[in-house]
C-alpha positions in Angstrom: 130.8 178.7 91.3 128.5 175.9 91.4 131.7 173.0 91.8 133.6 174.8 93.6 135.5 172.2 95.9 134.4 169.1 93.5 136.2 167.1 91.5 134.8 165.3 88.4 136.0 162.0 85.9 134.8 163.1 82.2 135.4 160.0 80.0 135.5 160.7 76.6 137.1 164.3 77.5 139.0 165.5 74.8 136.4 166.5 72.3 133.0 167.1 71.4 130.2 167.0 74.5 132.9 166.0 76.3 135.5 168.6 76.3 132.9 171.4 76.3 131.2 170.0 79.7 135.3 169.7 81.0 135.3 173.1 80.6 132.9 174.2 81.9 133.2 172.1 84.9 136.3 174.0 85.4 134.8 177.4 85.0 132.5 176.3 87.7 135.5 175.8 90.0 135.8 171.5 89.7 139.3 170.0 89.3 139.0 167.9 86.2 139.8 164.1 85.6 139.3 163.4 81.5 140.3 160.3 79.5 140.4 159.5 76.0 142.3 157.1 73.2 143.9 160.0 71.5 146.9 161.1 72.8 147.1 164.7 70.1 143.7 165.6 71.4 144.2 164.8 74.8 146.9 166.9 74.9 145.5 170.0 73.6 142.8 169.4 75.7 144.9 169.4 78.8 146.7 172.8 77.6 143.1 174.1 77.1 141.8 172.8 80.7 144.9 174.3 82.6 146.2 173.3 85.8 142.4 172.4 87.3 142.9 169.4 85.1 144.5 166.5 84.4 144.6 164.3 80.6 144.7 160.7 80.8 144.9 158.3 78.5 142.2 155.4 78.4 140.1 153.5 76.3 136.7 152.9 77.7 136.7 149.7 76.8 140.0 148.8 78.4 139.0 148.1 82.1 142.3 147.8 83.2 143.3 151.2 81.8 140.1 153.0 83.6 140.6 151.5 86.7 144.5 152.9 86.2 143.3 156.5 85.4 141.0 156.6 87.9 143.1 155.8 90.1 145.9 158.6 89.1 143.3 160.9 89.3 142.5 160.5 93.0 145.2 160.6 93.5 146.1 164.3 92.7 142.6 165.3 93.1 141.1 163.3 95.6 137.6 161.5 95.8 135.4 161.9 92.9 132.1 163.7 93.5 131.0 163.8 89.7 131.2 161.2 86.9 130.1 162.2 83.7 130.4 158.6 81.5 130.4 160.4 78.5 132.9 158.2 75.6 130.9 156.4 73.2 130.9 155.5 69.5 128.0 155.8 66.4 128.4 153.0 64.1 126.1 152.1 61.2 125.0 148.1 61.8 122.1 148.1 58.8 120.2 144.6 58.8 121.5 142.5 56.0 125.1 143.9 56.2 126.7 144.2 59.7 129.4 142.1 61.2 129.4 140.6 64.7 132.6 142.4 65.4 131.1 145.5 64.3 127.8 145.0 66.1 129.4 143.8 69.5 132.3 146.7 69.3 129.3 149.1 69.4 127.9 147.2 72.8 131.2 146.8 74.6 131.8 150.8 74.6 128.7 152.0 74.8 127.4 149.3 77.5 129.5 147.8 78.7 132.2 150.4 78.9 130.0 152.3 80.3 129.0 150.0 83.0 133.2 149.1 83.9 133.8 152.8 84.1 130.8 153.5 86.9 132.2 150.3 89.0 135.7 151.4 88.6 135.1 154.6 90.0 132.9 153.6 92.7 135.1 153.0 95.5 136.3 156.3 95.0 133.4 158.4 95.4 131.8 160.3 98.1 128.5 159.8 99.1 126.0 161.8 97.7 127.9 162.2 94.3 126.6 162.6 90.7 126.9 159.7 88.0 125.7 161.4 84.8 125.4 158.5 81.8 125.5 160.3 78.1 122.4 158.8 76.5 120.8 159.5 72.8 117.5 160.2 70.8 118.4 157.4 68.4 117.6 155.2 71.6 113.3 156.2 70.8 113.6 157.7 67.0 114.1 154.3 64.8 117.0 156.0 62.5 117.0 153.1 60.0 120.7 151.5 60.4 121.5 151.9 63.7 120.3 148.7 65.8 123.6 148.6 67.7 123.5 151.8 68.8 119.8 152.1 69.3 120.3 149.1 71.6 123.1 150.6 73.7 121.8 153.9 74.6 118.4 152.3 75.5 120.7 150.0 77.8 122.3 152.8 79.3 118.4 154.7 80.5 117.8 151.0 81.8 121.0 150.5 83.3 120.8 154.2 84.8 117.8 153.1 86.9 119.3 150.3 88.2 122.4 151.8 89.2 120.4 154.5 90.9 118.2 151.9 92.9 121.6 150.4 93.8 123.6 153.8 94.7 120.7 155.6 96.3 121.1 154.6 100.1 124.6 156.0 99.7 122.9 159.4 98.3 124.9 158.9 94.7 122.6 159.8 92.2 122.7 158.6 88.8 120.7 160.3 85.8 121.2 160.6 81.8 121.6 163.4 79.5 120.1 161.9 76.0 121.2 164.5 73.4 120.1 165.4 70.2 121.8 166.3 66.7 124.6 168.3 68.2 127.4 170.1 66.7 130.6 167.6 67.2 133.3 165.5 65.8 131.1 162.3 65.7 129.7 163.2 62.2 133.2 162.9 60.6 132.1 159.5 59.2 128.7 160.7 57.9 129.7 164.0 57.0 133.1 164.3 55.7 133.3 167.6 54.3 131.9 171.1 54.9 129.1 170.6 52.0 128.2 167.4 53.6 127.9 168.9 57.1 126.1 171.6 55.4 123.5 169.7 54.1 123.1 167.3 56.7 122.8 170.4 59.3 119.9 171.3 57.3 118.2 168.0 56.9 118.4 167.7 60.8 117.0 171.7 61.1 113.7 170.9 59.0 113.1 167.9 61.8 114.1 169.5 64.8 110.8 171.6 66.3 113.2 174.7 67.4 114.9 174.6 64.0 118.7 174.2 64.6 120.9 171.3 65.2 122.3 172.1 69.2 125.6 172.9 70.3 128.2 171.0 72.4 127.3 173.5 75.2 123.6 172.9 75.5 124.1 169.2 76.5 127.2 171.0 78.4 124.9 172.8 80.5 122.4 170.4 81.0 125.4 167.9 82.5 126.6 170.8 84.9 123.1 171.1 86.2 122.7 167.4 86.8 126.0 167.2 88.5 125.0 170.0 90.8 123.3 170.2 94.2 120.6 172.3 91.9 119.5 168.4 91.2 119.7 167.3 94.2 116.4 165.3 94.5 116.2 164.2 90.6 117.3 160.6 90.6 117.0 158.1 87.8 116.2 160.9 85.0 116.4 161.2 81.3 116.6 164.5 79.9 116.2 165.2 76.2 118.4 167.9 75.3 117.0 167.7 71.3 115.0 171.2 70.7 111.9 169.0 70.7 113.0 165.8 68.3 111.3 163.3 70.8 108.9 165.3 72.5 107.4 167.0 69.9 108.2 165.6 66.4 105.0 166.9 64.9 106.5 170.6 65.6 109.4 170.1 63.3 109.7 172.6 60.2 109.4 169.6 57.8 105.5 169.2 59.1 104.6 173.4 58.7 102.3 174.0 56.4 
């Protein structure tokens, strides 16, 4: 049980990298805080999670809201020891045809949201806790249409250094988890239907060095070991969880001869 004794704030909870990091926080003996905007999946998610958990519901851009939830959370938990800022939103901003309400929605909930959801929580967490920021390879990889969210997930690695210069003489350490094409709800909007996915699953397998597009679990597990005292001296990190995308492009299938 490597939480045993810990409780944890998942934002962004009640899907995808989210939920499957919940749960396993859970199976690692963590009483769970998650939040999320919809109030059908937060609900299966709680039935899913069990009584180590609690669903609340908050938008990540609403600071008011996270500041609430947090606080409900404390309060049947107690102080947080882990915060995995994990709720975030794609959203194609091509040059030529993007609206500022578009562009800034991207910032304010990737960013800033972000940012709100680390401050909110701060005067409830022990010392030496774990802030865990959910990065992404599109912050390095130039994907043609997506400016907005390039932008915000390269703020959130500089951001994550800052907050760990700030948080380190209270031994909080703060790190990101940057993943890669992963199996999860937030390819509805590119890939609507199962041929779609299909194809699109092997467009991303010809450019990925090990071949496959990950799981919701391998970024899962890569969290849980950042939030553990297994990390306990990496601070200010960025780990790739990508099968190779950004540290090894050249190995992809595409390039074999």
């Amino acid at each position: 049980m490597r939480l045993a004794g810990k409780t944890a704030l998942v934002t962004g909870g009640n899907s995808g990298i989210g939920l499957a990091t919940a749960k396993l926080f859970v199976a690692e003996g963590a009483k769970v805080a998650i939040t999320g905007r919809n109030a059908e999946t937060l609900a299966a998610a709680q039935k899913e999670l069990g009584p180590q958990a609690i669903a609340l519901a908050a938008d990540a851009t609403d600071v008011a809201a996270t500041e609430a939830a947090i606080k409900k959370a404390v309060e049947k938990f107690g102080k947080l020891d882990i915060v995995f800022a994990n709720a975030g939103i794609p959203g194609s901003t091509p040059l030529g045809s993007t609206t500022l309400a578009a562009f800034e929605q991207v910032i304010r909930t990737n960013i800033t949201g972000v940012f709100f959801t680390v401050q909110a929580a701060l005067p409830h967490l022990n010392d030496g806790a774990s802030i865990i920021l959910n990065g992404s390879v599109i912050s390095v990889l130039g994907n043609p249409g997506y400016a907005a969210y390039a932008a915000s997930k390269a703020g959130v690695r500089g951001m994550a250094r800052v907050m760990a210069s700030e948080l380190s003489p209270r031994g909080i350490r703060v790190n990101v988890v940057s993943p890669g094409a992963a199996r999860t709800p937030i390819w509805k909007g590119a890939a609507p239907t199962a041929d779609a996915f299909s194809a699109l699953e092997k467009r991303i397998a010809l450019s990925t060095p090990l071949g496959r597009m990950g799981e919701a679990d391998h970024i899962a597990k890569t969290v849980l070991f950042l939030a553990s005292d297994d990390a306990a001296h990496i601070q200010g990190a960025e780990i790739f969880v990508d099968g190779g995308a950004t540290g090894s492009p050249a190995g992809a299938p595409v390039y074999r001869g």
